[in-house]
Backbone as numpy.savetxt, mean C-alpha at the origin, in Angstrom:
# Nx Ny Nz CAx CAy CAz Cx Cy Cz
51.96 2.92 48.85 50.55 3.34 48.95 50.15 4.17 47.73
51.13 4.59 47.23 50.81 5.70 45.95 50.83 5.40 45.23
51.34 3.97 45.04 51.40 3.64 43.51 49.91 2.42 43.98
49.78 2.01 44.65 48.45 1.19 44.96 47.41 2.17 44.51
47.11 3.04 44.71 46.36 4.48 44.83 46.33 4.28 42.96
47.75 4.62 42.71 47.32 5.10 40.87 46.78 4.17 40.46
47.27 2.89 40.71 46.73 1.35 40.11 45.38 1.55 40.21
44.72 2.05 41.43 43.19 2.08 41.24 42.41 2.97 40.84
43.23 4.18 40.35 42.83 5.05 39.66 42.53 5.19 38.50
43.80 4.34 37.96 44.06 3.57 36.67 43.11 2.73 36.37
42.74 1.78 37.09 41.91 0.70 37.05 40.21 1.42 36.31
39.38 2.00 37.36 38.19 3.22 37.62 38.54 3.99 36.16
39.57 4.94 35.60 39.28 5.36 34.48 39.17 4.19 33.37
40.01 2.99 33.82 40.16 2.31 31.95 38.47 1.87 32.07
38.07 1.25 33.14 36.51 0.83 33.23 35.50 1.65 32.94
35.54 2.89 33.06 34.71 4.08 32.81 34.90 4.13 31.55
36.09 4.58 30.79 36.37 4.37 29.11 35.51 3.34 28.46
35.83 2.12 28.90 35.19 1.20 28.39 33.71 1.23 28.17
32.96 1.00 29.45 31.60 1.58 29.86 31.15 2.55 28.98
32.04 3.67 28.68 31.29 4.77 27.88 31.52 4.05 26.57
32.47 3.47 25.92 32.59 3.17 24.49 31.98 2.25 24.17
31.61 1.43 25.36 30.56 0.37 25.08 28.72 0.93 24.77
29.03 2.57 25.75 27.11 2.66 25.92 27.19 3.60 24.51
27.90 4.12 23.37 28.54 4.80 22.28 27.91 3.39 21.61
28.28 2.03 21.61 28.17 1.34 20.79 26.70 1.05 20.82
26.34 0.78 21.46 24.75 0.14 21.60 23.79 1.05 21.43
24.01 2.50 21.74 22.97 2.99 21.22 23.07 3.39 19.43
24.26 3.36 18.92 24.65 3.59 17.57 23.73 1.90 16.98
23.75 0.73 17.80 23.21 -0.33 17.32 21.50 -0.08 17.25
21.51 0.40 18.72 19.89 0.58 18.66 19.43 1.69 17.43
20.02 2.45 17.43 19.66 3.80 16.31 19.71 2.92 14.86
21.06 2.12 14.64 20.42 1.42 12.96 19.39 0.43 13.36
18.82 -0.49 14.12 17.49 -1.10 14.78 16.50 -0.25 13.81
16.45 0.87 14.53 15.12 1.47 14.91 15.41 1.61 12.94
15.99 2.23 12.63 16.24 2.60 10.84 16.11 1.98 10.02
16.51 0.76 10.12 16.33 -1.09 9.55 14.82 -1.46 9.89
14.19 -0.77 10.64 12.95 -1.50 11.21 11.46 -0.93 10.53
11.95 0.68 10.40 10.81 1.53 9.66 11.29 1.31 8.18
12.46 0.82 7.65 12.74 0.79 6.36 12.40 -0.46 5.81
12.59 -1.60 6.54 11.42 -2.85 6.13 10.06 -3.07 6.34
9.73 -2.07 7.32 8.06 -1.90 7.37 7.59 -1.16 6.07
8.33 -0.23 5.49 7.83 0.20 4.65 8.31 -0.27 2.96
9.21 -1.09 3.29 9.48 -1.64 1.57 8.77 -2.74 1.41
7.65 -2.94 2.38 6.43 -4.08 2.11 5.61 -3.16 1.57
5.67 -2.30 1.22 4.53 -1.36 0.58 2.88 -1.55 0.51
3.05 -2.31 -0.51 1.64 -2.43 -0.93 0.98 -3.88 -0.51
-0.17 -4.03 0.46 -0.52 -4.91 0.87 -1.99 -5.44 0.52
-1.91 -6.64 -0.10 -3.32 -6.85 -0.41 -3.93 -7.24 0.30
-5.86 -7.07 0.55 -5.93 -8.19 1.48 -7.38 -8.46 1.01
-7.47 -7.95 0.42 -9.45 -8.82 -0.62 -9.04 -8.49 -1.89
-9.76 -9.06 -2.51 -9.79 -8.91 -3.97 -11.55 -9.74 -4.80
-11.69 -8.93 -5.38 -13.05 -9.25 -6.18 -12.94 -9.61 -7.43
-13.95 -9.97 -7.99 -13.98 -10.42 -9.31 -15.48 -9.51 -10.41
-15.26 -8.96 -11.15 -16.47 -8.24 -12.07 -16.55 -8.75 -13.15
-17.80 -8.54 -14.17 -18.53 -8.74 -15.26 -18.94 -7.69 -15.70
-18.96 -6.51 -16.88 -19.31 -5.71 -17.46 -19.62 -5.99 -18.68
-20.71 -5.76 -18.96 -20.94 -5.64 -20.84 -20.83 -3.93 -21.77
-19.88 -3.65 -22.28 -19.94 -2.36 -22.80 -20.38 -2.27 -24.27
-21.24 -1.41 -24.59 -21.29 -1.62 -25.94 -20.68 0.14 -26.17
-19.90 -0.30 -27.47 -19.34 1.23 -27.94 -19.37 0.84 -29.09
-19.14 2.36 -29.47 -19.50 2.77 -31.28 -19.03 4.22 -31.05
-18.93 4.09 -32.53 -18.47 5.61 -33.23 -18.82 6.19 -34.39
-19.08 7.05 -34.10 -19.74 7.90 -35.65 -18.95 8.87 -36.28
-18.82 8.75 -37.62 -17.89 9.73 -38.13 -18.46 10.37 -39.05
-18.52 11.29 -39.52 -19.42 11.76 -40.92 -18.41 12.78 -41.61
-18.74 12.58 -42.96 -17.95 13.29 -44.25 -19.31 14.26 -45.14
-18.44 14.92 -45.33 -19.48 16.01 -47.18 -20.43 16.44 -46.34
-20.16 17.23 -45.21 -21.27 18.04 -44.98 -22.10 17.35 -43.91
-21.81 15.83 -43.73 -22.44 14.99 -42.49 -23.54 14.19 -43.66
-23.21 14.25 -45.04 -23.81 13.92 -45.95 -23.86 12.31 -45.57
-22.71 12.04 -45.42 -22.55 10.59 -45.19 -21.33 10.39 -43.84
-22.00 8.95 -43.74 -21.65 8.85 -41.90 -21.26 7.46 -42.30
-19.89 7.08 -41.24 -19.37 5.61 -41.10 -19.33 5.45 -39.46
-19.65 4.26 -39.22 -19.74 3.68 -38.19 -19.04 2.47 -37.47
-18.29 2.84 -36.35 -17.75 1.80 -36.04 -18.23 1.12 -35.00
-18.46 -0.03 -34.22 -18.66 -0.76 -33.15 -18.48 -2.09 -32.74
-18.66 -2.26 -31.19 -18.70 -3.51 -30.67 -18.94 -3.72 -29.47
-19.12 -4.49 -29.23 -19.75 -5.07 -28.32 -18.34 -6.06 -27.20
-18.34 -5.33 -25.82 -17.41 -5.43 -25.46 -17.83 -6.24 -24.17
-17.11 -7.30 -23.71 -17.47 -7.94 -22.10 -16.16 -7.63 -21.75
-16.41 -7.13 -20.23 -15.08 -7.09 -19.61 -14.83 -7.74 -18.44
-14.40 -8.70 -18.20 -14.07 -9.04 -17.07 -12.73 -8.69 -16.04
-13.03 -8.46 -14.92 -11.66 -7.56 -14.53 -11.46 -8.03 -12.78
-10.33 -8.46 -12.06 -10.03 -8.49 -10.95 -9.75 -7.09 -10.29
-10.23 -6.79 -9.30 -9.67 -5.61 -8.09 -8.71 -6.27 -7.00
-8.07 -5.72 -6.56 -7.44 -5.93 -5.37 -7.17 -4.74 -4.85
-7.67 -4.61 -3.30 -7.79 -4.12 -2.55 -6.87 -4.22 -1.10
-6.60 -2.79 -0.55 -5.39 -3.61 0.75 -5.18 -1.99 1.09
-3.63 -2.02 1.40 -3.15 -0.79 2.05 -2.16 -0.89 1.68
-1.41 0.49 1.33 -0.11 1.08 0.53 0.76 1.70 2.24
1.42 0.64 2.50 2.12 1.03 4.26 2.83 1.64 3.77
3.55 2.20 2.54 4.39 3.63 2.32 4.25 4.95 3.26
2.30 4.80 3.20 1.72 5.53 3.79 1.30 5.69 5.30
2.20 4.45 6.14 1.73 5.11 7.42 3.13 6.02 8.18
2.56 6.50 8.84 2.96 7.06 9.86 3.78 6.32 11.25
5.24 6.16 11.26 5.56 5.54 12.51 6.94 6.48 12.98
6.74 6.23 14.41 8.33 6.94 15.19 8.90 5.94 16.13
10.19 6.37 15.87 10.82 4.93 16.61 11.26 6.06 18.24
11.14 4.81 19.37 11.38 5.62 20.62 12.95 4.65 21.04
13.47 5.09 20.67 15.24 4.05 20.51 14.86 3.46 22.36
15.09 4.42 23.63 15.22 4.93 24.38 14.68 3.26 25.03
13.05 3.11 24.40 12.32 1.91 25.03 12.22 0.88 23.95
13.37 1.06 23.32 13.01 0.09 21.99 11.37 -0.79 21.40
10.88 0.92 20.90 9.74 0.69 20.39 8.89 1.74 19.24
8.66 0.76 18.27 8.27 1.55 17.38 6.39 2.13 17.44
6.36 3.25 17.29 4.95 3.54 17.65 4.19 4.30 16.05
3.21 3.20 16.39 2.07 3.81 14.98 1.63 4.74 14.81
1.84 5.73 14.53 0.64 6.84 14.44 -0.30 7.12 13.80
0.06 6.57 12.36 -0.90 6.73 11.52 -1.33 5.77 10.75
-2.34 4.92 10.57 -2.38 4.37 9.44 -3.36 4.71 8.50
-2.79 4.18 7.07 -3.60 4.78 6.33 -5.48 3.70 5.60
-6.41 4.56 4.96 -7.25 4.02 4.68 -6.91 2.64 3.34
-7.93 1.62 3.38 -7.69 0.69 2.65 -7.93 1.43 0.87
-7.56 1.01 -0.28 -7.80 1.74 -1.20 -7.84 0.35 -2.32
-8.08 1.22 -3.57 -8.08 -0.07 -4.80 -5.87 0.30 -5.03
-5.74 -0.63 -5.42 -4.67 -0.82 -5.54 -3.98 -1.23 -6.93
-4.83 -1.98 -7.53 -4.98 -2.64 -9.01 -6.07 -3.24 -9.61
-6.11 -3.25 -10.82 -7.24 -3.47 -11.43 -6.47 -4.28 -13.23
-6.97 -5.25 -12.81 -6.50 -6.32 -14.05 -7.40 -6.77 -14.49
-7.84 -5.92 -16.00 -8.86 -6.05 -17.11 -8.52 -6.69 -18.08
-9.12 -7.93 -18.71 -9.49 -8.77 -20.03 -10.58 -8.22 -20.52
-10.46 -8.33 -21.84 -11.72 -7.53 -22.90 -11.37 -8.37 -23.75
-12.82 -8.98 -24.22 -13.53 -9.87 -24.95 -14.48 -9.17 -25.83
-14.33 -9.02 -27.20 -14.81 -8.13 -28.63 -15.57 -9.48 -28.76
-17.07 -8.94 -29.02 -18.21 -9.30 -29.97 -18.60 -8.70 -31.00
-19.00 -9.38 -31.82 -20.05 -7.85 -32.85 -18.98 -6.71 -33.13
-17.75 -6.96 -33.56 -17.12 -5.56 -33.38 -16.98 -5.52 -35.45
-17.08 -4.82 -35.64 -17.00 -4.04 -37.24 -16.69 -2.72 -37.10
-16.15 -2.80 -38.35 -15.63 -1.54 -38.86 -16.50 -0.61 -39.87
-16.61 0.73 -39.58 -17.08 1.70 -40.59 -16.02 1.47 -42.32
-16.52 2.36 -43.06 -15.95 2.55 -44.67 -14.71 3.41 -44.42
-15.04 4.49 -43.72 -13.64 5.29 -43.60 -13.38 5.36 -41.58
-14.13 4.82 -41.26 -13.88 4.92 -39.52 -13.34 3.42 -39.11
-11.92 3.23 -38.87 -11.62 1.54 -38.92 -11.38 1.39 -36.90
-11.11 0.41 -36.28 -10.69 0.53 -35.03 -8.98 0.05 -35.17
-8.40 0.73 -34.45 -6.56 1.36 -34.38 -6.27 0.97 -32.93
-5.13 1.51 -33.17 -4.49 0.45 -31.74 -5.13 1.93 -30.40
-5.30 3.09 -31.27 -5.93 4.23 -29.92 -7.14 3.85 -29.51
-7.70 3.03 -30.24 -9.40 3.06 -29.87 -8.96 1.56 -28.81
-8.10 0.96 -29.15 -8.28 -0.28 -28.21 -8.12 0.12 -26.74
-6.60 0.95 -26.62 -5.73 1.72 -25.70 -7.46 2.26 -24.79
-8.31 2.95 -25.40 -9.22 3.83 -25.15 -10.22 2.70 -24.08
-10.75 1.58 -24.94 -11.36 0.47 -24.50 -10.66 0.21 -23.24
-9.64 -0.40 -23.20 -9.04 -0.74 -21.86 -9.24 0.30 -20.85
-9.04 2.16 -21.18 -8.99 2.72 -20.07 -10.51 2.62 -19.69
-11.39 2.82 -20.53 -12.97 3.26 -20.40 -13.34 1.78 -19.24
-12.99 0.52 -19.68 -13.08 -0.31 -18.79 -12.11 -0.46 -17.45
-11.22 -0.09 -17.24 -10.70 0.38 -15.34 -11.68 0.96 -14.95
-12.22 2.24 -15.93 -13.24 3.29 -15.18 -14.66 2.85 -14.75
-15.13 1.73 -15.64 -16.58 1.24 -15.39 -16.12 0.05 -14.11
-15.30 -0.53 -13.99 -15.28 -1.66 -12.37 -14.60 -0.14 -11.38
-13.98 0.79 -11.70 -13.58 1.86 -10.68 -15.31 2.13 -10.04
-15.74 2.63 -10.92 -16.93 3.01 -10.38 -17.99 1.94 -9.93
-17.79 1.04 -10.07 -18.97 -0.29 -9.39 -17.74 -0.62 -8.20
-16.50 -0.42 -7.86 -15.78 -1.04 -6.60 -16.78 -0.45 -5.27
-16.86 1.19 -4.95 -17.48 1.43 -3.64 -18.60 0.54 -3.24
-19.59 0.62 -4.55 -20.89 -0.31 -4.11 -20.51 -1.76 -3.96
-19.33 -2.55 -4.23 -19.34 -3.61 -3.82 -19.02 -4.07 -3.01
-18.34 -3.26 -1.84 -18.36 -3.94 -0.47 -16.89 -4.55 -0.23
-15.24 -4.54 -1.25 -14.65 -4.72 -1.34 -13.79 -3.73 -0.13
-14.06 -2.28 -0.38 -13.28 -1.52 0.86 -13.54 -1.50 2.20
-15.12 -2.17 2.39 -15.40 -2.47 3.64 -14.94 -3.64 4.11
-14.57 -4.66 3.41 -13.90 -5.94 3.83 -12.78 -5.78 3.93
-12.07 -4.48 3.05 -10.72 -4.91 3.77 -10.40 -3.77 4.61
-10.80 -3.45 5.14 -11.29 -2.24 6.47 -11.22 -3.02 7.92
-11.84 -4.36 7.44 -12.18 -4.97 8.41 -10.51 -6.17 8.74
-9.60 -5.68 7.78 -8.40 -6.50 7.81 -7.48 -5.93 8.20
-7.71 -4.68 8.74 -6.93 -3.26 9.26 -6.12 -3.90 10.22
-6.78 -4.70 11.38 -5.83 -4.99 12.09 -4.93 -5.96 11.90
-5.45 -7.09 11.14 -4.91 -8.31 10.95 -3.27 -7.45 10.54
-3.92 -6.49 9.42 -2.76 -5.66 8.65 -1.52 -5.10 9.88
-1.94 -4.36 10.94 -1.13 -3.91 12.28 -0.57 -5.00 12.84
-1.02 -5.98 12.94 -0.47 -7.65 14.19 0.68 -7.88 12.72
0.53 -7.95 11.68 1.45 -8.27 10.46 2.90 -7.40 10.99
2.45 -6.07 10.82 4.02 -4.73 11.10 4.54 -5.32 12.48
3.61 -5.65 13.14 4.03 -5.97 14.83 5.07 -7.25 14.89
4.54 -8.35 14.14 5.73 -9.67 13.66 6.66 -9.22 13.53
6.67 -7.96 12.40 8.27 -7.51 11.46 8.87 -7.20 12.57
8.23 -6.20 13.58 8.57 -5.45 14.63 9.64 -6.21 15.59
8.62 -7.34 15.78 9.19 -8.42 16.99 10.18 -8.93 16.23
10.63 -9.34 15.66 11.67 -10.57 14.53 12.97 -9.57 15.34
13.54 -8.40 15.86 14.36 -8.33 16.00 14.47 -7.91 17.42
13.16 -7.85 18.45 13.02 -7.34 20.00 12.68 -6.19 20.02
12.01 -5.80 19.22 11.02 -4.64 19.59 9.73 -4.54 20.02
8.92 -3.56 20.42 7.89 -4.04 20.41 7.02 -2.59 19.50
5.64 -3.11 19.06 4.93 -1.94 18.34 3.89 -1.38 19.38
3.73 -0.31 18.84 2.69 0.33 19.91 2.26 1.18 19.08
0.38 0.38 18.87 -0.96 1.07 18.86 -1.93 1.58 19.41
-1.64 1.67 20.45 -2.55 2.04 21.04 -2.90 3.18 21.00
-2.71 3.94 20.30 -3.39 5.52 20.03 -3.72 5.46 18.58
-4.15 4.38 17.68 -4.21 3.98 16.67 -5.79 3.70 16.15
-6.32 5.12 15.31 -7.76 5.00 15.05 -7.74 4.47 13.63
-9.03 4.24 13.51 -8.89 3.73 11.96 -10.99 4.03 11.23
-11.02 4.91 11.10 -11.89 5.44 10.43 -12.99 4.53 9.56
-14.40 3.92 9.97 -14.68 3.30 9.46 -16.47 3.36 9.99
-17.21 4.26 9.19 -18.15 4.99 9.14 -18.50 5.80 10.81
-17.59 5.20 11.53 -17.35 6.25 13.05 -15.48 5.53 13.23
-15.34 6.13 14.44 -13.72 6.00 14.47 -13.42 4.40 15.61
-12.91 3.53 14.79 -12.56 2.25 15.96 -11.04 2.27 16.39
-11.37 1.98 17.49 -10.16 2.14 18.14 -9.61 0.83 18.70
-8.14 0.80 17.82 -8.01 -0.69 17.82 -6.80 -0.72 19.33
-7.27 -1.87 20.15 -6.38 -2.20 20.97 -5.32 -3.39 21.01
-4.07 -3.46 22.10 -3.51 -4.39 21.84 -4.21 -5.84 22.39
């Protein structure tokens, strides 16, 4: 009877061992899950999701003067710029916590849509050189930045951040795929998104 007794005593601890080294393993699995899951949500970084197209005409010049302003050289031209925007969301920037417990990752934050890049061509007309004022590789360098800044400042009025405002969610159902690909699930539902009052996106 006593040794029947240890046998099942024996039996009850090796199963309990096991049981525990097994529930040791799975949550160590679920914990790299959840780590693997916010670390590929976020090495998608930068997400486009409109993009526009502009036309600018710049005209620039430069004045230089010598002997007193006695005499003046002049440089100019006549500049078209044409330039692509793209517009989207930098998911570096949201906010998520993983709940291991219910295997689920929850949004908290996401962030606003922004310009993201801006890819300028410049096309010289009419461009001449002054006697002692010539154009150098700084004045070109200069041209290129002066043109980001003239489509920077025409992007708000064009309606580019409101369109992709409006891709906010498409952008959330996207993280939610990544989410699912391994049995998780995402959870927005406390997930506002700021867009001249606050919308509140559901599942």
């Amino acid at each position: 009877m006593d040794a029947i007794l240890g046998v099942l005593i024996g039996v009850l601890v090796g199963w309990a061992l096991v049981t525990y080294f097994q529930s040791i393993k799975q949550r160590q699995l679920v914990d790299s899950q959840s780590t693997i899951l916010l670390d590929k949500i976020k090495t998608v970084c930068k997400l486009i999701t409109v993009e526009g197209d502009f036309a600018e005409i710049y005209q620039y010049q430069d004045v230089k003067q010598r002997l007193l302003k006695l005499i003046s050289s002049k440089k100019k031209a006549l500049v078209v710029i044409k330039a692509k925007a793209y517009v989207g969301f930098d998911l570096s920037k949201i906010v998520l916590r993983a709940d291991n417990n219910k295997k689920t990752i929850i949004l908290e934050q996401f962030p606003q849509p922004e310009v993201l890049s801006i890819e300028t061509n410049l096309n010289y007309y009419d461009k001449s050189d002054g006697i002692f004022n010539k154009f150098d590789a700084a004045d070109l360098t200069g041209l290129h930045d002066e043109a980001k800044k003239q489509i920077q400042n025409k992007i708000p009025e064009s309606g580019l951040i409101q369109a992709a405002q409006k891709e906010a969610l498409e952008t959330v159902l996207l993280v939610k795929t990544i989410v699912e690909t391994i049995g998780w699930t995402l959870d927005y539902s406390d997930l506002n998104i700021e867009e001249h009052k606050l919308l509140k996106l559901k599942k």
